[in-house]
N, C-alpha and C positions, 0 to 999 in steps of 0.2 A: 363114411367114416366119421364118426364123434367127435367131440376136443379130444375127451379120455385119449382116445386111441390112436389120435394124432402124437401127441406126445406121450404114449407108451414108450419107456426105455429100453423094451426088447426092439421094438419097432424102428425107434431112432439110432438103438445103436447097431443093429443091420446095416441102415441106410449109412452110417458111419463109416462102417467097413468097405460098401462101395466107392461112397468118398472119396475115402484116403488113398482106395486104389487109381484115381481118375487123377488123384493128385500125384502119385507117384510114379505116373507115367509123363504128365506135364512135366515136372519138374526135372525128369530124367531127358527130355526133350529140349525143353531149356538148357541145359547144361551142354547136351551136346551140339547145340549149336552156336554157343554162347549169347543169348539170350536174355536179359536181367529181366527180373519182375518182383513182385514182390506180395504177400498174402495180405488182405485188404479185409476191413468192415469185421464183422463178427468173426473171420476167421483167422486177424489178426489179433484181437483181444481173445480167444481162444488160444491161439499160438502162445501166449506172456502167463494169462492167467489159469489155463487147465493143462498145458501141453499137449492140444489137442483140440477138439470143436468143442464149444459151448456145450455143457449136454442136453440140452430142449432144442438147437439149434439141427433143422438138416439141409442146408446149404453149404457151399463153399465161393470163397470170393478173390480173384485175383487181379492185379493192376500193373499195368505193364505203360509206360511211355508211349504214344501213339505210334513210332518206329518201331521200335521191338514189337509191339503188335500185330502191323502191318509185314513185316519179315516173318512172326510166327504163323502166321496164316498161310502163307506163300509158301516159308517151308517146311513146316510141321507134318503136314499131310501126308508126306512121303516117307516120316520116319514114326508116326503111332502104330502102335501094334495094330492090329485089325479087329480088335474090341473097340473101338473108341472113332469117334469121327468129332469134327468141328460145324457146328451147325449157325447159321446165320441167316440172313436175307438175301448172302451171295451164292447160298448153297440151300435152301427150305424156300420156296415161295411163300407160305403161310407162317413165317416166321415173326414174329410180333416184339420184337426185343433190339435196344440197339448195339449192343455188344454181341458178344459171341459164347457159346457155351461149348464147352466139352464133352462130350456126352458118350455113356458107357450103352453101346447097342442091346435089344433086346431085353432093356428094363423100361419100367414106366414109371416117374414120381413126379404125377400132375395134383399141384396143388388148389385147394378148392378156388381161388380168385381163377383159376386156367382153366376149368372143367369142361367150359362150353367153348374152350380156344380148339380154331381149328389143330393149332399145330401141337401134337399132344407128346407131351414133353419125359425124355429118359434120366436117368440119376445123371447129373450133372453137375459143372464146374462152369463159372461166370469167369468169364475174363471181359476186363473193360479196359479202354483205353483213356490213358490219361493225354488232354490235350493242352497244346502251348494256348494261354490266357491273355488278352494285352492287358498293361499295366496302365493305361487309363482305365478308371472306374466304370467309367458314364459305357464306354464302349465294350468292358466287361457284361454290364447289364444287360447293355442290346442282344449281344450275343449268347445269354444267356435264355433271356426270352424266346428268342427265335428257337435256341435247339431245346428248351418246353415246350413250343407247341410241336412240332414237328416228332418230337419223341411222343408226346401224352397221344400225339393222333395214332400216331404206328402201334403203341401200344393197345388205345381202343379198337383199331381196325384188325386187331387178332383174338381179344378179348372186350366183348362189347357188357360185361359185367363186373371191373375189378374188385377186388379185395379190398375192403374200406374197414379201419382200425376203430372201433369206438363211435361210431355213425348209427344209427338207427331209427326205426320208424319212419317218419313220412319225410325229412330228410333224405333218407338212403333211399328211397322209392323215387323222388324226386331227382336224385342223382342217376340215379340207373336207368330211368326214365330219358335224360339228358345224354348217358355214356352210349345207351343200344338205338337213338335214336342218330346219333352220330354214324356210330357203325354201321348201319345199314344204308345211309347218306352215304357213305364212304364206300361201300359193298356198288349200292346200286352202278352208281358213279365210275367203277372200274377204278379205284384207287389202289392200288396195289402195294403192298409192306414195302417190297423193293424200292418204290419212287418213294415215299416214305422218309424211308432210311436216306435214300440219298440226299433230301432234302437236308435231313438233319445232319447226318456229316457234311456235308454243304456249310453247315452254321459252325458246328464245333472244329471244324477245319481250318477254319477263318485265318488261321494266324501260324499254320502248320510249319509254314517257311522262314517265319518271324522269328528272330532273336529277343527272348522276353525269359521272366521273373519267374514264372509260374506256370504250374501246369492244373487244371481241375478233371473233375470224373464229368462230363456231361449227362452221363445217365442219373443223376440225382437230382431230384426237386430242388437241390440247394448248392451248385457247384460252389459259389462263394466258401462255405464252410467246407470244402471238400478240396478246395486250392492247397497246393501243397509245391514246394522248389523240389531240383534234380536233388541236392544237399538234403535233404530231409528223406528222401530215398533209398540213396546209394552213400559209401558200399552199404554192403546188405548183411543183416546178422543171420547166420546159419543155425536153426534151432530147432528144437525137437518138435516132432507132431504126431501124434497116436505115436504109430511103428514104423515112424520115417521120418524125414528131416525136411523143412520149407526156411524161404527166404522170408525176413521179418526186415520192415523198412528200418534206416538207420536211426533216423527220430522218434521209431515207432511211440513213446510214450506223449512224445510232442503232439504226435497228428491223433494218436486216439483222446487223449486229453479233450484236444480242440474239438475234435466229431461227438464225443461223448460224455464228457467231464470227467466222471470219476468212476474210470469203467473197470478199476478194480473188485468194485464193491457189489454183490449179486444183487440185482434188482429183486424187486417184491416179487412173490409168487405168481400173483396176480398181472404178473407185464411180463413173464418169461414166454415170450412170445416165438412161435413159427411159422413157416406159408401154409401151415395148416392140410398135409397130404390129403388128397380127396380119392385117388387112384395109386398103390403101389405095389408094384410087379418087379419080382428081383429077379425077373425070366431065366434064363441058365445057369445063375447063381445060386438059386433058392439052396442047393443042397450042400452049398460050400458056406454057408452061412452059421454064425450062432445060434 
């Protein structure tokens, strides 16, 4: 698949329609089990500024408290229709990601950095888990480092090639060089995603029982700027999306500000960026589609 045809608008806005439907089950899921979360990252500045996904964007992102998490995994499963299942490292062997995705069966939308990942990926919904932070700095760090490397390894160890933004030439050669020579170290080695993972909730768990200030996303290069209080959260504004309604945080101007600057304002042509689909298959949908 092309750039062109990655961000073709017939193409994105199909992938849309999936979406919203993965979302509309989540959030009816949430609700009946009273559940808070909240819609997170591009699909939270979609939420304010399009009512709806970014239109070059075909992801969706959602952030829940490490509890709420942990209860929706446990018991969600019993109440998603039977389109939809919860995919992780506790449920995929070959699962390469530290959070967990939602995922609509029977579709595929493997984007190019995943192509050579074993685990080959359906239209989906990212749920991550926000964890408690300690409010010393120094010890913020630590644990910061730690659940980076343990995530960046689990990530290489499912995709020994990632998706590099603006890198090229013998740079990128030399990176890739460095990422598949790990992966295979790690392959030969019997490392497996699952030890992996637990290593790294291991790190981002640190302080789960701890009474603290703050909670951050571990799965970003950057928890620091992704730290965020319960108060910035909750309650939750109920607001519209495509042709249905999602939870928007209560600070939301606050924490996308902070993640973004001034993320009302449409970036350049030239940076409207996506994961760039390399395989998609809207398997039993195809005919229900636009």
């Amino acid at each position: 698949m092309t750039p062109d045809e990655a961000a073709d608008p017939q193409l994105l806005t199909r992938i849309h329609v999936l979406l919203t439907r993965i979302l509309a089950e989540f959030d009816r899921v949430c609700r009946e089990l009273g559940i808070s979360y909240v819609v997170y990252g591009g699909t939270a500045i979609g939420a304010v500024r399009h009512r709806g996904f970014i239109p070059w964007d075909d992801d969706a992102d959602i952030c829940m408290p490490r509890p709420d998490y942990e209860r929706f995994l446990a018991e969600a499963p019993a109440l998603l229709g039977e389109e939809f299942r919860l995919d992780n490292t506790r449920t995929e062997p070959g699962f390469p990601f530290m959070f967990t995705k939602m995922v609509l069966k029977g579709t595929l939308l493997i984007p190019e950095f995943a192509k050579n990942s074993r685990y080959r990926m359906p239209m989906f919904l990212d749920i991550l888990p926000a964890d408690n932070i300690p409010d010393d700095p120094r010890a913020f760090r630590a644990m910061s480092r730690r659940s980076w490397l343990w995530g960046r390894l689990l990530f290489l160890q499912g995709t020994p090639r990632p998706y590099l933004i603006g890198i090229t030439g013998a740079r990128r050669a030399a990176i890739y060089s460095v990422t598949t020579t790990v992966h295979w170290i790690m392959r030969c080695l019997g490392i497996t995603p699952r030890l992996l993972q637990s290593r790294w909730e291991k790190a981002a768990r640190t302080y789960e029982h701890a009474e603290t200030k703050r909670m951050a996303d571990f799965s970003m290069r950057d928890p620091e700027n992704w730290a965020l209080t319960r108060e910035e959260l909750f309650p939750v504004h109920e607001v519209p999306f495509e042709d249905i309604t999602v939870m928007l945080p209560h600070e939301y101007d606050v924490l996308l500000r902070r993640g973004y600057g001034d993320y009302m304002e449409l970036p350049p042509e030239d940076q409207r960026r996506n994961h760039k689909p390399h395989i998609v298959d809207f398997g039993p949908y195809e005919s229900t589609l636009p």
